[in-house]
C-alpha positions, 0 to 999 in steps of 0.5 A: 579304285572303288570295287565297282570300278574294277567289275564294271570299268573293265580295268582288268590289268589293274594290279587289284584284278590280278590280285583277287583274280586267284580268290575269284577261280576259288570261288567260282570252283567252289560254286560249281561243286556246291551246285553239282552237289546239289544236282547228285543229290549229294546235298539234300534240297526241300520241296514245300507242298506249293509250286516255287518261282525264284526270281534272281540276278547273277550279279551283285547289285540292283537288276530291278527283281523288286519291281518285277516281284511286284508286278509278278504278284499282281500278274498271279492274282489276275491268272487265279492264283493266291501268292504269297512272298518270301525273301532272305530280309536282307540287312534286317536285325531281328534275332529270330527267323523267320518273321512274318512282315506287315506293312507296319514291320520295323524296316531294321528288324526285318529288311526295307524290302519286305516291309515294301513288298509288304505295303505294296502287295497288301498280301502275305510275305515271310522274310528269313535267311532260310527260304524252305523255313520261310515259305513253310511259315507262310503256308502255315498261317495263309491259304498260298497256292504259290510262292515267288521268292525275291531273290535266292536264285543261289539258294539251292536248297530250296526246289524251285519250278520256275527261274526268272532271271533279271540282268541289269542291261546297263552293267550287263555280266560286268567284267564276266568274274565272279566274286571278288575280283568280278560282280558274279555270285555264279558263272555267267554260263548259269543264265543259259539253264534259265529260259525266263530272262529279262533286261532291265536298262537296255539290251541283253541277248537272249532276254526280253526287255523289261520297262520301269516306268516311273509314276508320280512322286509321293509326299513321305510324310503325306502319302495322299499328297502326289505331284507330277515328275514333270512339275519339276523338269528344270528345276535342280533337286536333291536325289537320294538312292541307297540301292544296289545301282544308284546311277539308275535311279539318278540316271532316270531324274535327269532323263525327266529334265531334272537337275539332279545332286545325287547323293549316292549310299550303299544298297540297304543303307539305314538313315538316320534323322541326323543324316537328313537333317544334313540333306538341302532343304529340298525338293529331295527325291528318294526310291521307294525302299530308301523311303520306309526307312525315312518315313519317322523323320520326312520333311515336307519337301520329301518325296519318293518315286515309285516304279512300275516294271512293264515286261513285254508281251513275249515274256508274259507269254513265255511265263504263262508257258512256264506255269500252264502246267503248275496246278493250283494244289 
């Protein structure tokens, strides 16, 4: 039985749930008296000299934070403000941290999604595991009147004025256990000390759904090179997704009338030129992340597919809501 199989599958009379049921009440224990630490002041937390928004999931795994992160920077530039990025650079192998990213970042140094924020947003990110470190070294060297920070949600020691919560309405909360015997890294009763929630797949109670909507596909190799998702419905493509919920990303080709052999990899997966010279001759389809790490080695029959997260209307009045009372420093 894979581990996802026992989060989501609702097998939990399985004897792998009873056997890590025990680790999960540990664990669920010990997130609790971390949080009450920091709450008492018992745990000291920093205040950077900007307002913070954090931008999470509970749940391990892809929810769509990216997407939203992406739309929250541009949504932020139309209100007047200068944003600036930082994430943990998940998966990155750099010795120092943390590091400043551009768009022509090593995605091994530093993390497929800081070098894709960085293309995208053409602004100012920081990656490193240390988020108060980050957001400093950013503020350092850029005139940033706010920070959004792509994930940390759990990342405590950094204060923070604004949470968004972003539940994977397909998957929802899983089997309602935190780690490991369940997807949660905190307690499912934490979404209710979050206002700013949205769903991103479905439908989640109390959340405002969130649309990905899909553009045109782009040509690794040559970016300026576009063609319609719809050029291919009934045609049968490979789909490449090394991100935390892959059966979306395949989920969302077929839903295009695409024939799809889906070729699954763990989330932050590094390619090698030898796997894709392995892959069929094409079309070949990836996500956007999977694509800054297969840029050096595409074929011409390469292609990635960006997404575009739409909030709703409520949920952009409840943000302007949540920020009407940050200054702009």
């Amino acid at each position: 039985m894979k581990i996802e199989d026992l989060w989501y599958g609702g097998h939990r009379l399985s004897w792998l749930f009873w056997l890590l049921a025990p680790l999960a009440g540990l664990y669920r224990l010990g997130v609790m008296a971390r949080r009450l630490a920091f709450d008492r002041g018992w745990l000291a937390s920093e205040r950077l000299p900007v307002p913070v928004i954090v931008v999470g999931n509970l749940s391990v795994g892809g929810t769509g934070k990216t997407p939203l992160v992406l739309w929250l920077v541009d949504w932020l530039r139309a209100q007047g403000w200068q944003p600036g990025i930082i994430l943990r650079g998940y998966a990155g192998q750099a010795r120092d941290w943390p590091q400043v990213v551009t768009a022509s970042s090593d995605p091994r140094q530093v993390g497929d999604e800081a070098v894709l924020l960085a293309r995208k947003t053409d602004g100012p990110v920081v990656a490193g595991p240390d988020r108060v470190a980050a957001g400093r070294l950013l503020l350092a060297r850029n005139p940033c009147d706010i920070l959004v920070s792509d994930d940390g949600l759990q990342h405590y020691r950094l204060q923070r004025d604004v949470e968004i919560l972003v539940i994977d309405g397909s998957r929802g909360f899983g089997n309602g256990f935190c780690l490991p015997a369940g997807p949660l890294r905190e307690p499912r009763a934490r979404a209710r000390r979050i206002p700013l929630r949205v769903c991103t797949g479905g439908r989640c109670p109390g959340a405002e759904p969130l649309t990905l909507s899909a553009g045109d596909l782009v040509s690794l190799p040559a970016p300026g090179r576009t063609r319609p998702l719809s050029s291919l419905r009934g045609q049968r493509v490979t789909a490449v997704a090394g991100i935390g919920n892959p059966e979306r990303f395949f989920a969302l080709l077929r839903q295009a009338g695409l024939y799809v052999d889906a070729r699954p990899y763990p989330d932050h997966h590094a390619y090698t030129a030898a796997e894709a010279a392995a892959w069929p001759p094409g079309p070949l389809i990836m996500t956007e992340k999977d694509a800054v790490k297969c840029l050096t080695f595409a074929g011409d029959n390469h292609w990635y597919l960006p997404v575009t997260a739409v909030p709703s209307e409520a949920f952009q009045h409840q943000l302007s809501q949540a920020i009407s009372a940050l200054s702009h420093g």
